[in-house]
C-alpha positions as CSV (number, residue, x, y, z in Angstrom):
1,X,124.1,66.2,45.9
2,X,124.8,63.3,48.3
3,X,126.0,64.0,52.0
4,X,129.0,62.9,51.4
5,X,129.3,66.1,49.0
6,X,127.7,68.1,51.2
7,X,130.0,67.4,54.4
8,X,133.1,67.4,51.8
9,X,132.1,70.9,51.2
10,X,132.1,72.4,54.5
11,X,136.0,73.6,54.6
12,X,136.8,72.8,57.7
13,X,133.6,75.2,59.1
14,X,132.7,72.0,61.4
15,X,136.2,70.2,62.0
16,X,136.9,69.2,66.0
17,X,139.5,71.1,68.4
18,X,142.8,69.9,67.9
19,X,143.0,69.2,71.2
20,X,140.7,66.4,70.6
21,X,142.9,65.1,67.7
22,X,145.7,64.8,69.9
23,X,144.0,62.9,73.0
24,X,142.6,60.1,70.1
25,X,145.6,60.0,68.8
26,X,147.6,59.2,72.1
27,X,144.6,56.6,73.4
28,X,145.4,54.8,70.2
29,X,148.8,54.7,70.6
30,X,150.1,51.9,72.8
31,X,153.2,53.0,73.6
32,X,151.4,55.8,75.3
33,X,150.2,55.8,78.6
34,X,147.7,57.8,81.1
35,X,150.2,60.2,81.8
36,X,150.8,61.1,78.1
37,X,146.6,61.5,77.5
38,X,146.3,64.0,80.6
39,X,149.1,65.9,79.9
40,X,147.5,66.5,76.2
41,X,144.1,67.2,78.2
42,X,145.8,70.0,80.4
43,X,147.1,71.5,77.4
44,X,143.7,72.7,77.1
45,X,142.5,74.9,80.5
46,X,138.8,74.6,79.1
47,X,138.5,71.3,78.4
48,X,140.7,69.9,81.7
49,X,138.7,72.3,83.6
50,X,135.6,71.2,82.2
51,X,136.4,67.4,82.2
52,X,137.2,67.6,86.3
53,X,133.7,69.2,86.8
54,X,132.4,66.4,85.1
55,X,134.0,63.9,87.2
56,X,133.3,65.2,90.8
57,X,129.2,66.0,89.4
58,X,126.3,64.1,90.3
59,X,126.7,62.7,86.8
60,X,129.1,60.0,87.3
61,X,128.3,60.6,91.6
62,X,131.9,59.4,92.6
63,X,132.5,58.7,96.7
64,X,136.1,60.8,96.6
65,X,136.9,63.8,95.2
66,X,139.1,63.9,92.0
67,X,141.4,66.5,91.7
68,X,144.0,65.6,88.4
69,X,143.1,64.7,85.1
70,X,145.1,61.6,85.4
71,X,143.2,60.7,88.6
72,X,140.0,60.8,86.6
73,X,141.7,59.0,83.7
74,X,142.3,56.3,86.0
75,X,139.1,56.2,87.8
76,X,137.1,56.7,85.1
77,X,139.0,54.7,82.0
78,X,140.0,55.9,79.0
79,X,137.0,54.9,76.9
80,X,135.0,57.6,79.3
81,X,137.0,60.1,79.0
82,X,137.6,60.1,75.0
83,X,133.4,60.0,75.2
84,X,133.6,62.9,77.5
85,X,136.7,65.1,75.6
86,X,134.2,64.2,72.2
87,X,131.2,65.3,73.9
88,X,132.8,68.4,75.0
89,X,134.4,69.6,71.7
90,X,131.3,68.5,70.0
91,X,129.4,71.1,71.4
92,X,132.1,74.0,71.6
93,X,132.4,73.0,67.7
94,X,128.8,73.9,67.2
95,X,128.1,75.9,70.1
96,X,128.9,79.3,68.6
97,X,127.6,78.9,65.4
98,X,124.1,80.8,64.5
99,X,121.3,79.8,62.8
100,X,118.4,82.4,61.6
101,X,116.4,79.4,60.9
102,X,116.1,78.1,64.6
103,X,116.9,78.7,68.2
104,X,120.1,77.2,69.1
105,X,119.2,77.1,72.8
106,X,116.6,75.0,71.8
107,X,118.6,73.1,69.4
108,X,120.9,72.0,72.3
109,X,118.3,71.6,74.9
110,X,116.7,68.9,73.0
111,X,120.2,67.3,72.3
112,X,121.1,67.5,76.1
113,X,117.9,66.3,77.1
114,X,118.2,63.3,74.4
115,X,121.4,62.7,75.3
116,X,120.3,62.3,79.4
117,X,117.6,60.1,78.5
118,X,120.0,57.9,76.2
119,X,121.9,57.1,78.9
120,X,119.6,56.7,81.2
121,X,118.4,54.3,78.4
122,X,121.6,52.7,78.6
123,X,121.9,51.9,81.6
124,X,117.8,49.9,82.2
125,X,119.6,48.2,79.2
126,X,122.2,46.8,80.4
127,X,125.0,48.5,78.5
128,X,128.0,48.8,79.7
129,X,129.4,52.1,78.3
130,X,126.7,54.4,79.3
131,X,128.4,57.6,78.1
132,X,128.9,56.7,75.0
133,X,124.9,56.9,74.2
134,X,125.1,60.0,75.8
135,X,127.6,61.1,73.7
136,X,125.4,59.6,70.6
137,X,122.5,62.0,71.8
138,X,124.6,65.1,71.8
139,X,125.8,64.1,68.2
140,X,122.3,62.7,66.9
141,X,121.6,66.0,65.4
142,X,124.0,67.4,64.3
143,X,123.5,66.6,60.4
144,X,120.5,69.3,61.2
145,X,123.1,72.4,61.7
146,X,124.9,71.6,58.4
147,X,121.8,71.6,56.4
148,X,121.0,74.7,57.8
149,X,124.3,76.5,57.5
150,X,124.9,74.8,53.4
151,X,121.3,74.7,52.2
152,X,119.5,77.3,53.8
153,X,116.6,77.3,51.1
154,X,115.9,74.2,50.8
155,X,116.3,73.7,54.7
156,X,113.8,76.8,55.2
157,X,111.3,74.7,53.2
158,X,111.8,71.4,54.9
159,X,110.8,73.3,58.7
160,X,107.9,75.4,56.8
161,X,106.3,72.2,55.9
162,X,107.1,70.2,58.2
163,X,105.1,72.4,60.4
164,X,102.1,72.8,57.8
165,X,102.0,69.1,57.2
166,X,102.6,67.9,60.3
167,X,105.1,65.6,58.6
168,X,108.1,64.1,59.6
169,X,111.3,66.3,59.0
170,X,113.4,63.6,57.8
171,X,110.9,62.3,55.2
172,X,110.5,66.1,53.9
173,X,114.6,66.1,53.7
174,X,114.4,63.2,51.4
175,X,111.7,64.5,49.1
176,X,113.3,67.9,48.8
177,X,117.3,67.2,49.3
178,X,117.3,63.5,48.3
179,X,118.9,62.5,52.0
180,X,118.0,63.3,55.7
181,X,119.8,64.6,58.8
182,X,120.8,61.2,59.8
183,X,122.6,60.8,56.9
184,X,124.1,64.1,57.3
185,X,125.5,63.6,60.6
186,X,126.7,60.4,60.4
187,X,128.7,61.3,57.2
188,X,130.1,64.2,59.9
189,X,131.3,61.7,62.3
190,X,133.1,59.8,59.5
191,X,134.7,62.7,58.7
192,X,135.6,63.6,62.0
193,X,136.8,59.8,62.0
194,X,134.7,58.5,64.9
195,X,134.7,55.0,65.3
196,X,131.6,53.4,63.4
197,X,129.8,52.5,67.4
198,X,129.2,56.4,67.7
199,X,128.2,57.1,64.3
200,X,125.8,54.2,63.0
201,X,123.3,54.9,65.9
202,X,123.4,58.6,64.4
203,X,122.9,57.4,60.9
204,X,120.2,54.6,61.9
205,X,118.1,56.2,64.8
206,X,115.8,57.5,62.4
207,X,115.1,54.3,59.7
208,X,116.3,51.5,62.2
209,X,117.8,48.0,60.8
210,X,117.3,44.5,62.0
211,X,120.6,43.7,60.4
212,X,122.6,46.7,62.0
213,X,125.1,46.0,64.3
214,X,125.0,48.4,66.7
215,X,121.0,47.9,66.6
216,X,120.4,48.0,70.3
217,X,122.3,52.0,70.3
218,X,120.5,52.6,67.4
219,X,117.3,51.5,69.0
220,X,117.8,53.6,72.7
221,X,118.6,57.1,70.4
222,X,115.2,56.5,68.4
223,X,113.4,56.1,71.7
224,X,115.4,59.0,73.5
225,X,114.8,61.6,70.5
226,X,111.0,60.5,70.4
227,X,110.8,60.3,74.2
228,X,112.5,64.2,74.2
229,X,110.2,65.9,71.6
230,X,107.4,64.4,72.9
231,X,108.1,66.2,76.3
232,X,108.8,69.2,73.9
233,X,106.2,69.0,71.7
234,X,103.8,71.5,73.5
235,X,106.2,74.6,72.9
236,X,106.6,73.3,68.9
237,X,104.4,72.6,66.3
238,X,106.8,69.9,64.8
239,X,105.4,66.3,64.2
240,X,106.6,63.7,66.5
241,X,107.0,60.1,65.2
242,X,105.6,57.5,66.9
243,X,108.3,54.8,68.6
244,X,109.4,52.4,66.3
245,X,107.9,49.1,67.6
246,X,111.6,47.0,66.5
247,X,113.2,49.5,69.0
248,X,110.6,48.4,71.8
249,X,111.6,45.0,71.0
250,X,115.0,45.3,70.8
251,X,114.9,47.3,74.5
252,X,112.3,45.0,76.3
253,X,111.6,48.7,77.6
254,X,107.9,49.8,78.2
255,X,105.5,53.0,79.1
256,X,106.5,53.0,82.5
257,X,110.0,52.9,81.8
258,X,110.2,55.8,79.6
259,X,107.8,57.8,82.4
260,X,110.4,57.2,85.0
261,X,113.5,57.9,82.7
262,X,112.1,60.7,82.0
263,X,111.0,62.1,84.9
264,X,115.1,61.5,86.0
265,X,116.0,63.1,83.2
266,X,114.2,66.0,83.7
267,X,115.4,66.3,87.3
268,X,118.9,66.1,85.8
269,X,119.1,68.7,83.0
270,X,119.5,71.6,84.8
271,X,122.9,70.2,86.1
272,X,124.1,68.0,83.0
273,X,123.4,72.1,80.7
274,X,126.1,73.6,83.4
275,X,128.4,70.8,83.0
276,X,129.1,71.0,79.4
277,X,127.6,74.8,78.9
278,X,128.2,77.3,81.7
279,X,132.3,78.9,81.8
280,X,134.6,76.8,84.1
C-alpha cells in the first residue's frame, strides 16, 4: 500500500467542513470580494464566532477591538484568515475522533504547542506570513491519526517499538508500512487540496531537502516538532531526534533562540488551547 491508497480509502472519514470549501472557493474567485468571504464565514456561528476570538486575542494583540468578520477580513487580509478558517476546521475535523492507541489531549497539545513555536519560529525568521507555519504545526501530524484509525495493527507495533527501541517513529513506519506519517499527511492535504506551501513542510519536516522549495517552512516545523517533544519528552518514553543540522543552517537560529521561543511558547499555550478548543 502507498499513502496515496491509504488516504484514497478513507471515504470521506477525514474530509474538511464545507464551510471551509466555500470560503476557498470565494478567496479564489476574483469577482468576489470581502463581503462575499464573510458572509460565507457567518454562515457558520462556530467558526465566525471562533475566528472573532482569534482576532481580538493576545495572538495577533490588535490596538482596536474587532467586532465583524469583514472588519477582521480587512484588518487581517485574506491570506490570514483562510490560514485561520483551515486551522480551525482542521482541528474540529479531527477533534472528535478517538483513538485507543493514544491520548488525543496529548495528540493536540503537542500539535498546539508545535504549532506556537512554528510561528514564533517564523517570525525570528523573517517570514512574512507567520500563521501559516502555525497552521503547518497543527497539520504536521495529522498523517499519525489516519494510520491509527486505517492500520491499527501495524500502527500498534510501530508505538510498541518505538518505545522498546528508542527508535524513531517514522523510520519504524517505513520498515513496517513502507511510508511514514509525513507522507501520510501531506497526501491528506493534497486531498484536501491545500496549496503545495502548507503541505510540503508537512511532507518534508521529517527527511528535509536542500532542493525543496519551501525549505526554510520545512526547516522551522523540523525544529518546532523537535523543540516540542523535547519539552515533552519527560512524560513519554518516545525517542526524540536530534535537530537536523541543514535546518540550523537554513534558520541561522541557535540554542538560545529555541530557549527563548520556548519559554514564550510556553507562556502562550494556555491561551492559544482556548482559542481554537474551548466552546465560543
Amino acid at each position: 500500500m502507498t499513502p496515496q491508497q491509504l488516504i484514497s480509502e478513507i471515504d470521506g472519514l477525514f474530509s474538511l467542513p464545507e464551510v471551509y470549501l466555500k470560503v476557498r472557493e470565494v478567496i479564489d474567485d476574483p469577482k468576489k470580494t470581502i463581503y462575499d468571504v464573510a458572509f460565507v464565514i457567518n454562515q457558520d456561528p462556530n467558526i465566525s464566532a471562533r475566528i472573532l476570538k482569534i482576532a481580538n486575542s493576545a495572538f495577533f494583540g490588535f490596538a482596536t477591538e474587532i467586532n465583524t468578520v469583514t472588519r477582521a477580513i480587512a484588518i487581517m487580509g485574506l491570506s490570514q484568515i483562510h490560514d485561520l478558517v483551515l486551522a480551525t476546521s482542521a482541528v474540529n475535523t479531527f477533534k472528535g475522533i478517538s483513538c485507543a492507541l493514544i491520548s488525543m489531549k496529548d495528540f493536540w497539545l503537542h500539535s498546539v504547542f508545535c504549532a506556537t513555536i512554528a510561528r514564533l519560529l517564523a517570525r525570528k525568521c523573517n517570514v512574512i506570513d507567520c500563521e501559516r507555519l502555525f497552521v503547518c504545526g497543527i497539520l504536521h501530524d495529522l498523517g499519525h491519526l489516519v494510520i491509527y484509525e486505517k492500520c491499527p495493527t501495524q500502527a500498534s507495533k510501530v508505538l510498541s517499538r518505538a518505545k522498546q527501541e528508542s527508535c524513531p517513529m517514522a523510520l519504524l513506519e517505513k520498515e513496517i508500512l513502507g511510508f511514514d506519517y509525513a507522507q501520510v499527511g501531506g497526501e491528506l492535504l493534497k486531498f484536501w487540496k491545500l496549496p503545495a506551501s502548507l503541505y510540503e513542510p508537512v511532507v518534508n519536516h521529517v527527511h528535509l531537502k536542500r532542493d525543496e522549495q519551501f525549505s526554510l517552512d520545512s526547516s522551522i516545523i523540523h525544529i518546532a516538532n523537535i523543540l516540542a517533544l523535547q519539552e515533552e519528552s519527560h512524560k513519554t518514553d518516545f525517542f526524540v531526534p536530534n535537530l537536523d543540522l541543514q535546518a540550523l543552517h537554513m534558520t541561522g537560529l541557535n540554542q538560545e533562540d529555541f530557549d527563548l521561543v520556548k519559554t514564550e511558547a510556553k507562556k502562550n499555550m494556555a491561551e492559544t488551547l482556548k482559542l481554537f478548543f474551548a466552546k465560543v
